[in-house]
KETIZA-920542 format. One record per residue (C-alpha): residue in three letters; x, y, z. Coordinates in nm, 2 decimals, decimal comma, padded with zeros to 4 digits, m for minus. Example, Ala and Ser with C-alpha at 12.3 -4.5 7.8 and 13.67 -1.06 7.14 Angstrom:
<atoms>
+------+--------+--------+--------+
: resn :      u :      v :      w :
+------+--------+--------+--------+
:  ala :  01,23 : m00,45 :  00,78 :
:  ser :  01,37 : m00,11 :  00,71 :
+------+--------+--------+--------+
</atoms>
This chain:
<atoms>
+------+--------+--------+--------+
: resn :      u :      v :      w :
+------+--------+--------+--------+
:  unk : m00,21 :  00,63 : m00,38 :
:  unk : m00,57 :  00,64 : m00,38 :
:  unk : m00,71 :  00,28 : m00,39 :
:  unk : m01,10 :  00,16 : m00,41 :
:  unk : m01,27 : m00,10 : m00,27 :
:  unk : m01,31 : m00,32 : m00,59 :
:  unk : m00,86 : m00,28 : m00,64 :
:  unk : m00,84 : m00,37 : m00,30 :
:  unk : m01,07 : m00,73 : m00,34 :
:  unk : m00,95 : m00,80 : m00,65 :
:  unk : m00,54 : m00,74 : m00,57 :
:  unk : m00,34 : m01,10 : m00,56 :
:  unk : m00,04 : m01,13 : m00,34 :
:  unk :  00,25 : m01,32 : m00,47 :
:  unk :  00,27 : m01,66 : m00,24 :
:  unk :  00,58 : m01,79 : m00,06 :
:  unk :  00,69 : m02,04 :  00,14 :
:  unk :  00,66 : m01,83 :  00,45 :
:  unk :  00,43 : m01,53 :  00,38 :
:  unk :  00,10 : m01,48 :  00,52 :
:  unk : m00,16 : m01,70 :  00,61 :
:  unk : m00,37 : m01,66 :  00,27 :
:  unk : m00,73 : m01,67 :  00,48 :
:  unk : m00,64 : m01,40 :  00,70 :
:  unk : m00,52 : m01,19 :  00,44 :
:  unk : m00,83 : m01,20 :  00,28 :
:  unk : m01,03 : m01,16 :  00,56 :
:  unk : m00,79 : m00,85 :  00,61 :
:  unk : m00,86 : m00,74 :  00,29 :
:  unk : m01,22 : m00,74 :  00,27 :
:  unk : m01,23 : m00,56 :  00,64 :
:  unk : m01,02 : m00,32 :  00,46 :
:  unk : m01,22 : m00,32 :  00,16 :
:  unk : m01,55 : m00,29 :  00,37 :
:  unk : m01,42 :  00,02 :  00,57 :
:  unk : m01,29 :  00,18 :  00,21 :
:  unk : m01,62 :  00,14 :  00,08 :
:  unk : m01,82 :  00,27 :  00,33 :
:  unk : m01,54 :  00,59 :  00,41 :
:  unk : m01,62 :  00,58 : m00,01 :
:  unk : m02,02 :  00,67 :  00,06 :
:  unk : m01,95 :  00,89 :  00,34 :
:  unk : m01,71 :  01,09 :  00,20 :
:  unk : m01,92 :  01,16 : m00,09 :
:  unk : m02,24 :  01,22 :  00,08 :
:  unk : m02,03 :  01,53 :  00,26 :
:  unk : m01,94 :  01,62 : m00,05 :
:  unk : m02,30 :  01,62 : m00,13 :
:  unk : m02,38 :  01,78 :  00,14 :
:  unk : m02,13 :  02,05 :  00,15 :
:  unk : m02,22 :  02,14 : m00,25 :
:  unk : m02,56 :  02,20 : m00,08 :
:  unk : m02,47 :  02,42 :  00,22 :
:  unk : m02,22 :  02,63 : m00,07 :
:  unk : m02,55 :  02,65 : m00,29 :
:  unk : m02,74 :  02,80 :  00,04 :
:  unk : m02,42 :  03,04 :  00,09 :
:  unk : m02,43 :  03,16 : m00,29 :
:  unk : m02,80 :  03,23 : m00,27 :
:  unk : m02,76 :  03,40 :  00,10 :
:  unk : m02,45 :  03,63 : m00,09 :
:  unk : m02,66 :  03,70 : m00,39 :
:  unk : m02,96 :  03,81 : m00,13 :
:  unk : m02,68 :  04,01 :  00,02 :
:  unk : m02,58 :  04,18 : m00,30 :
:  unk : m02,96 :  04,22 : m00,36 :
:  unk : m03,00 :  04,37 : m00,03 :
:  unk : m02,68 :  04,61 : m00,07 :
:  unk : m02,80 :  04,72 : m00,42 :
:  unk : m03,18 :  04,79 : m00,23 :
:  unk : m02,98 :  04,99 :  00,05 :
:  unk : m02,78 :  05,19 : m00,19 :
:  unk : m03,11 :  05,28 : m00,39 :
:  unk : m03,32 :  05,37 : m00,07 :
:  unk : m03,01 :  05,56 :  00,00 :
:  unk : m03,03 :  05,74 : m00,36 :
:  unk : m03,44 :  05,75 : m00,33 :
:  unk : m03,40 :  05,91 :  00,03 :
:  unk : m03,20 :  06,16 : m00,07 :
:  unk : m03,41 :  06,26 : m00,41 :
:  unk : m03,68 :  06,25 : m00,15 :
:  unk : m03,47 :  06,52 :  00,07 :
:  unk : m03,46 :  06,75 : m00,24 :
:  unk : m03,82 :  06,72 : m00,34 :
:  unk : m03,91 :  06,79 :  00,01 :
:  unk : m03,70 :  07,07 :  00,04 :
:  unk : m03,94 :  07,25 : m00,22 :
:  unk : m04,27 :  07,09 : m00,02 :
:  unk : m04,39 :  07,13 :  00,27 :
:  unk : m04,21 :  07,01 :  00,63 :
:  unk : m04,50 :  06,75 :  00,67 :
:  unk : m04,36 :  06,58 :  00,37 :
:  unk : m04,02 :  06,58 :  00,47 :
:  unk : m04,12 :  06,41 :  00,79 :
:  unk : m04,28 :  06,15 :  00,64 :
:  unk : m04,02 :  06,07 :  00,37 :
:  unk : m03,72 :  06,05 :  00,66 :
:  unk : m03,95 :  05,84 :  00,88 :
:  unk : m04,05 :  05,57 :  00,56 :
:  unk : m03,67 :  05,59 :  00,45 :
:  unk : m03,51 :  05,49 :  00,82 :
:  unk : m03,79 :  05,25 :  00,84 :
:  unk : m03,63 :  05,06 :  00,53 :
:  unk : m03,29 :  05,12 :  00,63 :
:  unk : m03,37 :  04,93 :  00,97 :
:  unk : m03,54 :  04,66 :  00,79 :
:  unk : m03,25 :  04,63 :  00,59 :
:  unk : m03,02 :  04,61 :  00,84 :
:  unk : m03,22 :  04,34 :  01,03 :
:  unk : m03,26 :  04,15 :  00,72 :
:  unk : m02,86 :  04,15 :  00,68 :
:  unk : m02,78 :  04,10 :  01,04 :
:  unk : m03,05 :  03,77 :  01,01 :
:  unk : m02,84 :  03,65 :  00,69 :
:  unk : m02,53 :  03,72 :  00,86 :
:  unk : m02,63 :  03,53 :  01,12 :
:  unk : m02,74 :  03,22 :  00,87 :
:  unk : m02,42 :  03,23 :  00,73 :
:  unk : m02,19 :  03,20 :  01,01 :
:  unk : m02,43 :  02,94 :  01,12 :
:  unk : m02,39 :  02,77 :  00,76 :
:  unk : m01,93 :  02,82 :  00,84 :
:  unk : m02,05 :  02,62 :  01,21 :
:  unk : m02,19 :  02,35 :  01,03 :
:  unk : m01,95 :  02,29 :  00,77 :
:  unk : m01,70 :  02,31 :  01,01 :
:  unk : m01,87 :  02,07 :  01,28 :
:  unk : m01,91 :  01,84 :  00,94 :
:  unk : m01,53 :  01,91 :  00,86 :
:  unk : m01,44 :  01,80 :  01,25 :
:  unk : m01,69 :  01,47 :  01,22 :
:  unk : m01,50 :  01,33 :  00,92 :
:  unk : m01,16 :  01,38 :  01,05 :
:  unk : m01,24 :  01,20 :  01,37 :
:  unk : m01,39 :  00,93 :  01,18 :
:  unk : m01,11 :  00,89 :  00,96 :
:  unk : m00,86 :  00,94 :  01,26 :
:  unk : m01,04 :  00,69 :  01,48 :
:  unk : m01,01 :  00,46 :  01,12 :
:  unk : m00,66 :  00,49 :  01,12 :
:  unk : m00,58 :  00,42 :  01,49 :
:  unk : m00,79 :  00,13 :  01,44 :
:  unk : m00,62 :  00,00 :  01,10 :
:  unk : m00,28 :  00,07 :  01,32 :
:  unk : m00,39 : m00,15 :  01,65 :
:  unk : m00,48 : m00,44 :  01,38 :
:  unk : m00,18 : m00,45 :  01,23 :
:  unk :  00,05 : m00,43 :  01,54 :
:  unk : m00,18 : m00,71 :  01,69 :
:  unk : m00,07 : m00,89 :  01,35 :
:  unk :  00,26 : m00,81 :  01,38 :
:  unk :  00,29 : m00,94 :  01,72 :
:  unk :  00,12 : m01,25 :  01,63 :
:  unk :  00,38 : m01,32 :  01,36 :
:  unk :  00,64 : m01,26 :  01,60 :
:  unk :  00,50 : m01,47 :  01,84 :
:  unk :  00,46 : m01,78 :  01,56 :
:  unk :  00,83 : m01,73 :  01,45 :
:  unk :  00,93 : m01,76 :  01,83 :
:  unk :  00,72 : m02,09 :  01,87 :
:  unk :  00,87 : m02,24 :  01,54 :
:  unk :  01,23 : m02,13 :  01,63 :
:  unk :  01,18 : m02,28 :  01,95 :
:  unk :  01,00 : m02,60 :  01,83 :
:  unk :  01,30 : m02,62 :  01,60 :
:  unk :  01,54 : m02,56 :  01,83 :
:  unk :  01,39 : m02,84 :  02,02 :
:  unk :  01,37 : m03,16 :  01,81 :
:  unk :  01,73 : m03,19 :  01,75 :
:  unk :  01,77 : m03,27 :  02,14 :
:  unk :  01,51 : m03,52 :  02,19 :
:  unk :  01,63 : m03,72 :  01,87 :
:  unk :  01,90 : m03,97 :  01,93 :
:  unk :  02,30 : m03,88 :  01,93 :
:  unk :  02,49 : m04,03 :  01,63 :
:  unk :  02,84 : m03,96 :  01,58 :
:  unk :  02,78 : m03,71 :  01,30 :
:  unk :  02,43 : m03,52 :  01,32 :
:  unk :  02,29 : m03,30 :  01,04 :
:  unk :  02,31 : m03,00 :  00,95 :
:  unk :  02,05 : m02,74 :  01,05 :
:  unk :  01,94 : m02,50 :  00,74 :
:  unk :  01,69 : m02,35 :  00,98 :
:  unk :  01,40 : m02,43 :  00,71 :
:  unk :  01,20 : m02,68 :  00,94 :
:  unk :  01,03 : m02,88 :  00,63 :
:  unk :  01,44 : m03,05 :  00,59 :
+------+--------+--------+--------+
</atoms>
């Protein structure tokens, strides 16, 4: 169930006798809605953020493909050049095998530099990836500790009421025929 910030502030309990204390509740709530709302922005400047780094890793694959298409036509123009330089003379073979490697190696340099940018690009999305789950994790335990620390306050309440309870009958005077105890302390 996904809930937002302005569900969560504008949700009513049902009241009861016994339930929770109203103001904490709502200060429980707005904690809550707080964190939610915040979690809210982070979360979608991420998402921001990660359309960005996929728009850098489309452009880095498309210079890929460009660079692939650029090393299969040096590979085509090289080897026209071998054929016309079969007929010429060994001078211009020379030169043609020495200009073709020199593209190929600046090819391959280019390629191993946007390799290089796109692993970095997988790093950072998954150092980003990483960072959010911690938050959230560290949200959670945090959401968990709160509510146990509620819980045992409740606990401890319902003890100090039973006992207070348990208590007044003794210190009021004896009569012959005492009454009964419902266990609701407002009889």
């Amino acid at each position: 169930m996904r809930i937002s910030r302005i569900d969560l502030l504008n949700h009513t309990f049902t009241r009861t006798v016994r339930g929770y204390a109203p103001v904490e509740v709502d200060a429980v709530i707005k904690e809550a809605a707080t964190a939610i709302g915040s979690l809210n922005e982070e979360k979608n400047a991420l998402e921001a953020r990660l359309r960005e780094l996929e728009a850098q890793l489309e452009g880095h694959r498309d210079r890929e493909s460009t660079l692939r298409d650029t090393l299969v036509t040096t590979q085509r123009v090289t080897s026209d050049l071998k054929a016309a330089a079969k007929q010429e003379a060994q001078v211009i073979i020379e030169a043609a095998h020495a200009k073709a490697e020199r593209l190929l190696n600046q090819c391959t340099q280019r390629l191993a530099r946007l390799r290089d940018e796109i692993a970095t690009a997988h790093r950072v999305r998954a150092q980003v990836y990483m960072q959010v789950r911690a938050a959230l994790e560290q949200h959670l335990t945090l959401l968990d500790m709160t509510f146990a620390e509620q819980e045992a306050t409740d606990a401890m309440d319902l003890t100090n009421l039973t006992d207070a309870t348990d208590a007044a009958p003794s210190a009021a005077p004896t009569s012959k025929r005492a009454p009964k105890s419902t266990g609701n302390p407002k009889q």
